[in-house]
C-alpha positions as CSV (number, residue, x, y, z in Angstrom):
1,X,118.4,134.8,96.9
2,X,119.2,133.0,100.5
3,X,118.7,135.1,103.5
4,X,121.9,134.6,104.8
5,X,123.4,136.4,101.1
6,X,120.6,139.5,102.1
7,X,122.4,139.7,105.6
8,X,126.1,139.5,104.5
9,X,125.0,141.6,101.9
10,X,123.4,144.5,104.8
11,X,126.2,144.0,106.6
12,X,128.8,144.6,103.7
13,X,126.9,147.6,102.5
14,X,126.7,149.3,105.9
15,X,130.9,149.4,105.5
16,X,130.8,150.5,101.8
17,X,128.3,153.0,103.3
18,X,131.2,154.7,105.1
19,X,133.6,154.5,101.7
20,X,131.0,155.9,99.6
21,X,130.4,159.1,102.1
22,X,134.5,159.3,101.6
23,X,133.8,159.4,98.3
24,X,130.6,162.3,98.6
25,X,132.5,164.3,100.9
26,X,135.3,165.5,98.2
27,X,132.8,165.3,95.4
28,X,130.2,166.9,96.5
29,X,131.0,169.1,99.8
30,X,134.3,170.4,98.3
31,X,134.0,169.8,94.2
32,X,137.6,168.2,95.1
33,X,137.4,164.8,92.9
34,X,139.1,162.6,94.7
35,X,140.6,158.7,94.8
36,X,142.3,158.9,98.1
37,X,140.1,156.3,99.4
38,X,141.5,153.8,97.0
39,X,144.7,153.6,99.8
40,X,142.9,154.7,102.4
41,X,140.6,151.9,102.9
42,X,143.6,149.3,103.1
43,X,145.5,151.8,105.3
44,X,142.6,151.4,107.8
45,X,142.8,147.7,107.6
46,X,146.1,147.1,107.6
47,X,146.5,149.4,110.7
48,X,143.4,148.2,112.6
49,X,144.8,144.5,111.9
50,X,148.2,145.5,113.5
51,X,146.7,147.4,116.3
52,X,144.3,144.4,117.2
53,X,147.3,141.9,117.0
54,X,149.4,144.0,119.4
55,X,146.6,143.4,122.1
56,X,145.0,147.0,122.0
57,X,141.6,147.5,122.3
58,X,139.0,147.0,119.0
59,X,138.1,150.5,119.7
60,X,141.1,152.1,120.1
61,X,142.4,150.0,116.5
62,X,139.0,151.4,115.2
63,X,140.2,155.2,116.0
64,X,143.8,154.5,114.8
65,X,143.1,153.5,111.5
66,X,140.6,156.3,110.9
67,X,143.2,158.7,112.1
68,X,145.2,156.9,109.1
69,X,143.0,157.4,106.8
70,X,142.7,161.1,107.9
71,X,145.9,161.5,107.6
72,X,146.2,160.2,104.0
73,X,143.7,162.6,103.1
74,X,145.5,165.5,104.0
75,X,148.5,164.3,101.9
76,X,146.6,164.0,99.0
77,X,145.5,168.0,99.6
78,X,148.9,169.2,100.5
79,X,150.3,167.3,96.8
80,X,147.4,169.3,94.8
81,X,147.8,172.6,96.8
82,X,151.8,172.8,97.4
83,X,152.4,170.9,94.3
84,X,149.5,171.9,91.8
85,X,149.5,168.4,91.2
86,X,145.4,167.9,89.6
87,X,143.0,166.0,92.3
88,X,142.2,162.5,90.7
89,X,146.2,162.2,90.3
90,X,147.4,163.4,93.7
91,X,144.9,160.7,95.1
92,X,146.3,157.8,92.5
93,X,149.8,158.9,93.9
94,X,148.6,158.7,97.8
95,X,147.0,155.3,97.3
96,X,150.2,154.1,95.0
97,X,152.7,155.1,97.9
98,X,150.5,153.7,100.8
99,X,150.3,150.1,99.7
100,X,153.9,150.1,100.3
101,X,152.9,151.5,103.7
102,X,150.5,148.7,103.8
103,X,153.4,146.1,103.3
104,X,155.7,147.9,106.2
105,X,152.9,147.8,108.9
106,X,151.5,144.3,108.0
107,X,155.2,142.9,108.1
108,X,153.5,140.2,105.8
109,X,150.7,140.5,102.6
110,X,147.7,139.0,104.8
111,X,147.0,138.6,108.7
112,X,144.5,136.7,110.3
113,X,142.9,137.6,113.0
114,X,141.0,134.3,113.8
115,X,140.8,134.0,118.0
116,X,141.5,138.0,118.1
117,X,139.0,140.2,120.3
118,X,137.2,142.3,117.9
119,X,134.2,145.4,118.5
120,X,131.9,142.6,117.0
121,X,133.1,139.3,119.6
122,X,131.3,136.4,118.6
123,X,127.7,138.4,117.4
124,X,125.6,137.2,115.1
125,X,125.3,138.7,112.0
126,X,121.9,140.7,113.1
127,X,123.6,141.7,116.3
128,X,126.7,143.0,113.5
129,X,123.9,144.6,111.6
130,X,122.7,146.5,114.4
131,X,126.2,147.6,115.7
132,X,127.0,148.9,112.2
133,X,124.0,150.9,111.2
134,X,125.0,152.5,115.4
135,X,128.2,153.4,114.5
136,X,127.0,155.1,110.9
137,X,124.1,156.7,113.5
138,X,127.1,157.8,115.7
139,X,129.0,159.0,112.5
140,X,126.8,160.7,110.1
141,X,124.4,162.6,112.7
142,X,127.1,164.7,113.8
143,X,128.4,165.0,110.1
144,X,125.2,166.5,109.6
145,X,125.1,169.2,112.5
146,X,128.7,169.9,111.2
147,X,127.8,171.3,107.9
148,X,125.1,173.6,109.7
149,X,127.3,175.1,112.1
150,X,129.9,178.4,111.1
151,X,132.9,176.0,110.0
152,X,130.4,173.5,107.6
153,X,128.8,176.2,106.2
154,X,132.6,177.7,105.6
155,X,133.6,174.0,104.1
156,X,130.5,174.2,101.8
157,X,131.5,177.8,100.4
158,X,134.8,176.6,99.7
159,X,133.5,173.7,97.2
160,X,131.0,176.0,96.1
161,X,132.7,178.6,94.8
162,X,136.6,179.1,96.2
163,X,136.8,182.2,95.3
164,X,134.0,183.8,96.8
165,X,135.1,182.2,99.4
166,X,138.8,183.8,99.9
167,X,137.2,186.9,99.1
168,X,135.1,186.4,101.7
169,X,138.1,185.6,104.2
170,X,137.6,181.8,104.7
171,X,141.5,180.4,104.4
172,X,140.4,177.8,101.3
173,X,143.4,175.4,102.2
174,X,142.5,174.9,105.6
175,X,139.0,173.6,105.3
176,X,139.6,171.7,102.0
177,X,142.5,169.7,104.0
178,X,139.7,169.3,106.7
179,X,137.1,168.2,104.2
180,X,139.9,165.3,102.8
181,X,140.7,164.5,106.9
182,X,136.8,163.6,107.2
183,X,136.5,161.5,104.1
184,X,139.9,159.7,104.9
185,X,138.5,159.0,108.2
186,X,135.5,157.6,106.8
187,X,137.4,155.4,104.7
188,X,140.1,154.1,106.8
189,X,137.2,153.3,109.8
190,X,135.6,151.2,106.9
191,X,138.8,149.2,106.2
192,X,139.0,149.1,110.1
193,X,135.8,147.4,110.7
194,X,135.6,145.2,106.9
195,X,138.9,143.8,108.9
196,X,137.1,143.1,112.1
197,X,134.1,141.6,110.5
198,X,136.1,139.2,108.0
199,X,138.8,138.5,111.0
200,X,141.5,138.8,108.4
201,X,143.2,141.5,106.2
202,X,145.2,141.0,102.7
203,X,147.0,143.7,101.2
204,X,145.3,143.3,98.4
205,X,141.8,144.4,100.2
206,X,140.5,147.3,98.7
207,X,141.0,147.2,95.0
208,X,138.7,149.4,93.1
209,X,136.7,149.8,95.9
210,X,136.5,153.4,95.1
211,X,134.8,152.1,92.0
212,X,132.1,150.6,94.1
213,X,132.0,154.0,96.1
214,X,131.0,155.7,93.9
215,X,128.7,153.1,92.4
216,X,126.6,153.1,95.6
217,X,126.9,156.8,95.8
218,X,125.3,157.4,92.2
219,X,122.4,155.0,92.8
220,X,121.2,156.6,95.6
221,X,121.5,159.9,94.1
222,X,119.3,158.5,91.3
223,X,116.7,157.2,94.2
224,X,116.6,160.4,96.4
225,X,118.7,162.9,94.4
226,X,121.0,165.1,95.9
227,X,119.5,168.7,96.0
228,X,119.5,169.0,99.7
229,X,122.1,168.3,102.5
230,X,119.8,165.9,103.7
231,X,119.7,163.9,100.4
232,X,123.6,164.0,100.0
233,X,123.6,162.1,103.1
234,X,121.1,159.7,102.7
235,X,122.3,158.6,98.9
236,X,125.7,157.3,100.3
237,X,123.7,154.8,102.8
238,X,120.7,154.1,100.7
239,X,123.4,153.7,97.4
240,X,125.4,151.1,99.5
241,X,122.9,148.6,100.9
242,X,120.4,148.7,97.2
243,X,124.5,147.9,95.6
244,X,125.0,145.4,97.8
245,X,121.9,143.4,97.5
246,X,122.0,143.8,93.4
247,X,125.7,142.2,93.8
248,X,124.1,139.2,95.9
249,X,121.3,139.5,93.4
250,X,123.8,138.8,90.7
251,X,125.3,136.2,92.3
252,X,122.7,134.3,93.1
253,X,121.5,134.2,89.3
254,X,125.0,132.5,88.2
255,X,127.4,135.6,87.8
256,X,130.9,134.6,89.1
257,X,132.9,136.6,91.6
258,X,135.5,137.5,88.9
259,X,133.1,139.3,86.8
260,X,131.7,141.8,89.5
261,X,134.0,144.8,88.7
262,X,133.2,144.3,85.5
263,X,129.4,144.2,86.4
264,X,130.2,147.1,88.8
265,X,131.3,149.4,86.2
266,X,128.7,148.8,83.9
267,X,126.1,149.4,86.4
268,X,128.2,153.1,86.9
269,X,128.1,153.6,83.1
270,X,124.1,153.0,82.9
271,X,123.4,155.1,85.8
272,X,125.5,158.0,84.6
273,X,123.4,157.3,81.1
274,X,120.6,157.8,82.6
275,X,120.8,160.5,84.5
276,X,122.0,162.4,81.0
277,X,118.9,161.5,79.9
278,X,116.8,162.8,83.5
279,X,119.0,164.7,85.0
280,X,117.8,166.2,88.2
């Protein structure tokens, strides 16, 4: 495998990093299975693409379309707890409705931002490599401090055990919606930046990336585990970048580009076969 395929491949795990804690944060903060980030990944890109083309700052794009993806998130909780509509289909509605969303704000299926200022400019892919694992830095630590403080420790009673947790006076709906806004966040700033890295976004961006999400999640859970806060938050990172280098691994020994969701889920049905068989 070429070294250029190892760097493209750092680089496109450090943004799956921040779909895959999207994916953690429902799972395994709130016990709220969730696919939200299915539509809110292309909601991030589509409205990061549109913010960059109007001439606004890469930043301010990058804060718009996690805003987005917040946003989405909150819709999916409001469906399941207005509606008692069940998780996994509230989310498959969400990211149903927004690629219609997608299509409004684009104006167009694809945009290319080729000649458009970008957080990245013209950086080499190291110097992209080292502004991404930053931004996860600036990301994740505070995610971390979070959970310790009154409110995470709140948002981690509530996917522990709800109803202890009403009893105990915590308003459930409030911090599950909060616990969705992160992960949406997370996931639109990923379809925010995939955009600025690749200079162009197509409304079809995005398909089954939950898929890969939760692929990365699951093998770093099987390297590290996930019995301690600090674990749940490594395995998303570590998961993404070991993915991302077995799908250039793959690759590179012959396997065509049509056949890695199919090589995707597989590698999601051995890992969750093995860990039946070792469980943690």
């Amino acid at each position: 495998m070429s070294i250029d395929l190892v760097l493209i491949g750092l680089v496109q795990g450090l943004i799956l990093a921040l779909v895959a804690y999207a994916v953690m944060i429902p799972f395994r903060l709130l016990n709220f299975p969730d696919l939200t980030s299915e539509g809110a990944y292309p909601l991030g890109g589509a409205i990061g693409a549109s913010i960059l083309l109007a001439g606004f700052p890469p930043v301010v794009a990058i804060f718009l379309s996690a805003l987005a993806g917040g946003l989405a998130g909150i819709v999916t909780g409001l469906i399941h707890l207005r509606l008692k509509v069940n998780t996994l289909l509230a989310g498959i509605i969400v990211a149903t409705m927004v690629y219609s969303v997608n299509l409004r704000v684009m104006g167009k299926p694809n945009i290319a931002l080729f000649g458009t200022d970008t957080i990245f400019g013209s950086d080499t892919t190291g110097q992209t490599i080292l502004l991404l694992c930053l931004t996860l830095v600036l990301l994740v630590a505070p995610l971390f401090f979070l959970l310790h403080t009154e409110v995470g420790l709140r948002l981690r009673a509530v996917g522990l055990n709800p109803d202890f947790a009403k009893r105990q006076g915590i308003p459930v709906a409030q911090y599950t919606l909060l616990g969705l806004f992160l992960a949406g966040g997370y996931a639109g700033m990923g379809g925010s930046l995939m955009v600025q890295v690749q200079s162009y976004m197509d409304i079809g961006m995005g398909v089954g990336i939950v898929l890969h999400a939760l692929a990365a999640l699951m093998i770093g859970e099987s390297i590290i585990g996930n019995t301690t806060l600090r674990r749940q938050l490594l395995a998303p990172l570590i998961g993404a970048l070991v993915y991302q280098q077995i799908q250039g691994l793959a690759l590179a020994f012959g396997l065509e580009p049509s056949d890695l969701k199919f090589f995707t889920g597989a590698m999601v049905l051995l890992v969750i076969a093995t860990k039946k068989k070792k469980p943690f």
